[in-house]
Backbone bond lengths (Angstrom), bond angles and torsions (degrees), N, CA, C in turn:
res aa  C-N    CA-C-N  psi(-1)  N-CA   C-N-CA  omega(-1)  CA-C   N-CA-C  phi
1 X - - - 1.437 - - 1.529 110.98 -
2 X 1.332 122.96 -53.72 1.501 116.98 160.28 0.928 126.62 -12.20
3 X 1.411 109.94 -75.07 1.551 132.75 -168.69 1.405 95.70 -63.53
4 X 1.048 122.82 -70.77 2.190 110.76 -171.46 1.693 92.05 -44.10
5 X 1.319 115.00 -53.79 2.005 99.76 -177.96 1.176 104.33 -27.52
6 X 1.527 114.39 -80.90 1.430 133.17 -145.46 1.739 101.38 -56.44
7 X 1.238 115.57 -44.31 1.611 123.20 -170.81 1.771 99.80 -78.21
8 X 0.884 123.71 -22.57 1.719 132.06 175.63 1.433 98.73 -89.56
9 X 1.127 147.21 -25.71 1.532 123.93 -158.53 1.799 72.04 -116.65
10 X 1.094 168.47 -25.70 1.118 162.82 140.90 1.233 116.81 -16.73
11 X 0.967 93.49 -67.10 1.814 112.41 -176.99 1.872 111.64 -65.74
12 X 1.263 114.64 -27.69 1.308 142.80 -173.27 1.321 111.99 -74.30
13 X 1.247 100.33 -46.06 1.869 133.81 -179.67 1.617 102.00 -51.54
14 X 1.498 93.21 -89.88 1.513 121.79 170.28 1.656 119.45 -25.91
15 X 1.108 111.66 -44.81 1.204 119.87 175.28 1.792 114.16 -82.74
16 X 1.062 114.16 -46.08 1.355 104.83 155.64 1.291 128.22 -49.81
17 X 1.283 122.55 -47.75 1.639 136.37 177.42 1.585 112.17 -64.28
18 X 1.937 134.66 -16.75 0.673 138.98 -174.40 1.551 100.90 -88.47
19 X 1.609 146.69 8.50 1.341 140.14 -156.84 0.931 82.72 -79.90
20 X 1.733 151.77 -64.67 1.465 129.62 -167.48 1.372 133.06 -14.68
21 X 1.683 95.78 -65.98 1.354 124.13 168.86 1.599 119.79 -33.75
22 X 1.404 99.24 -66.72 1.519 123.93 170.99 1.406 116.42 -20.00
23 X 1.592 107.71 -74.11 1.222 142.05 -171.82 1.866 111.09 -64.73
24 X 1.095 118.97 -50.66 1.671 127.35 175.98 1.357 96.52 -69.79
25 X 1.635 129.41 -41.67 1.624 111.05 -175.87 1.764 98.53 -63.22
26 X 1.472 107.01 -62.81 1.183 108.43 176.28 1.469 129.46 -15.34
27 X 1.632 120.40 -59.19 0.970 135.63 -176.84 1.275 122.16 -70.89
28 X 1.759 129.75 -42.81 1.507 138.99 125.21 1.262 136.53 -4.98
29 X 2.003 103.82 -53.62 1.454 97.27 168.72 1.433 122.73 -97.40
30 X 1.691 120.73 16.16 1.251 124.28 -176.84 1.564 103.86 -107.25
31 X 1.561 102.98 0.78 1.271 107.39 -167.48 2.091 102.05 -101.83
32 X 1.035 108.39 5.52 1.514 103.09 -179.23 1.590 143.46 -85.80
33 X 1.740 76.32 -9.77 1.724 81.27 177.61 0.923 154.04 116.91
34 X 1.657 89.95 -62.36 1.238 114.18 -165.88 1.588 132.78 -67.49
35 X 1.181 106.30 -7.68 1.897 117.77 170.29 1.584 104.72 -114.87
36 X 0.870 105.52 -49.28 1.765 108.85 -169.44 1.642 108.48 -144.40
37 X 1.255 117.55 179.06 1.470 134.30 -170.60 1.776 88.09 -81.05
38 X 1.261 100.95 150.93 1.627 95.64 -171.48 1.770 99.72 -111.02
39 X 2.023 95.27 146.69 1.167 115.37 -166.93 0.906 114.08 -132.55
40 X 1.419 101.46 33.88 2.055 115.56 -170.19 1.590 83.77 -76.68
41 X 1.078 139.28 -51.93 1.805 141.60 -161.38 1.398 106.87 -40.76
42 X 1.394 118.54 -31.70 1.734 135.37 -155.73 1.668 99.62 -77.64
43 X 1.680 100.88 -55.09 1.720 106.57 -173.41 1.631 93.83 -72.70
44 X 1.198 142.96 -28.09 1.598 132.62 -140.42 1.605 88.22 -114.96
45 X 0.896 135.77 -35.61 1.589 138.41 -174.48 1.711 118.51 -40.18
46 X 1.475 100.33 -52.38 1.549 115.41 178.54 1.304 113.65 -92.98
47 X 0.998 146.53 -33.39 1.835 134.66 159.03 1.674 102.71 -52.75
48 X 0.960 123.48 -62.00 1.639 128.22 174.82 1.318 110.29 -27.05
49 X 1.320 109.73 -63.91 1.590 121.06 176.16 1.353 117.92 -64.27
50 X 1.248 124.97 -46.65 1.554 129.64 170.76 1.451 124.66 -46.88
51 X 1.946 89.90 -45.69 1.317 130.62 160.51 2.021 113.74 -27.15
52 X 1.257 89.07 -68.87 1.699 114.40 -162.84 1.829 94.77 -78.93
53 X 1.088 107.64 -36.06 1.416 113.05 174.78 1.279 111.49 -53.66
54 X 1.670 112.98 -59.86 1.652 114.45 174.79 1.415 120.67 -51.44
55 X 1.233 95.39 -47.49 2.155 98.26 176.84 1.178 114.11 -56.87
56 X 1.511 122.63 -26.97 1.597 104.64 -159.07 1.925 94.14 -103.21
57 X 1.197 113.84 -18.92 1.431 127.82 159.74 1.812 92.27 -43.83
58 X 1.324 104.81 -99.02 1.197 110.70 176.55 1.630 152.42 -9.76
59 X 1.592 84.53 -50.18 1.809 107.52 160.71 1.370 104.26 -92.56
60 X 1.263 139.85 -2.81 1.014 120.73 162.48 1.754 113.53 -80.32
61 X 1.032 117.79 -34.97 1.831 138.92 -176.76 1.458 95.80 -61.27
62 X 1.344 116.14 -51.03 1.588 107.98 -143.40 1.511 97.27 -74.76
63 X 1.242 117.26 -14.67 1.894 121.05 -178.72 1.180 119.08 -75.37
64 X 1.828 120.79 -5.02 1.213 127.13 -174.03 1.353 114.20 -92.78
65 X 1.510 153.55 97.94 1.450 153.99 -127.56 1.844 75.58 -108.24
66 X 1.488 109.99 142.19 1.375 128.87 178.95 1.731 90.82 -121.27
67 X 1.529 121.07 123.56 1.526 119.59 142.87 1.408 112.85 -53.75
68 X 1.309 101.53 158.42 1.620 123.15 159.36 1.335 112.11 -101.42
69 X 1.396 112.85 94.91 1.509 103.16 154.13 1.136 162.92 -54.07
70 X 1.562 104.77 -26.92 1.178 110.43 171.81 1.747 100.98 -170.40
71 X 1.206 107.93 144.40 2.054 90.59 171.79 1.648 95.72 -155.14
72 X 1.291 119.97 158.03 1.246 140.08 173.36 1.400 121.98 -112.79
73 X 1.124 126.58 164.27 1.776 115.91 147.78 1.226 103.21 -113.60
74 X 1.694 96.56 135.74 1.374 130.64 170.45 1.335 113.80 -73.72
75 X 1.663 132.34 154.13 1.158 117.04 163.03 1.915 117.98 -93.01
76 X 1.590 107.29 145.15 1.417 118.73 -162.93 1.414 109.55 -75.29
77 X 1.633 126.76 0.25 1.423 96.82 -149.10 1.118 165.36 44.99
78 X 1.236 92.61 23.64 1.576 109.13 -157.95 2.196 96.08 -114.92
C-alpha cells in the first residue's frame, strides 16, 4: 500500500506542477487565429488571478513560525 501511495501522490504531484505548461500551450493555441479572433484570455484570465491570489495568501502564511505545544505518540494500529 505504501508504494501505490508514494507512486500515486508522485504522479499527482507532477501533474499539478505541470499547470505552467498547461496554461502557455493553452494560450498559444487560442492565439492562432485561424477561425475566429481568439478568446482563450476570457477562460485563462480568472484561474490565473485566483491562481496568484492563492500564492501570495500562501507566502504570506508560510512566514508565520507556529510553536508546538505539546505532542504525543498515538498508537498506529498497525
Amino acid at each position: 500500500m505504501q508504494y501505490a501511495r508514494r507512486h500515486t501522490f508522485r504522479a499527482f504531484w507532477i501533474i499539478h506542477l505541470s499547470y505552467p505548461i498547461y496554461f502557455i500551450l493553452m494560450l498559444l493555441h487560442g492565439a492562432g487565429r485561424m477561425i475566429q479572433a481568439p478568446f482563450t484570455y476570457y477562460f485563462v484570465l480568472g484561474p490565473i488571478i485566483l491562481f496568484t491570489i492563492d500564492q501570495l495568501i500562501s507566502v504570506s502564511r508560510s512566514k508565520i513560525e507556529i510553536p508546538v505545544v505539546s505532542a504525543q505518540i498515538l498508537p498506529s494500529g498497525q
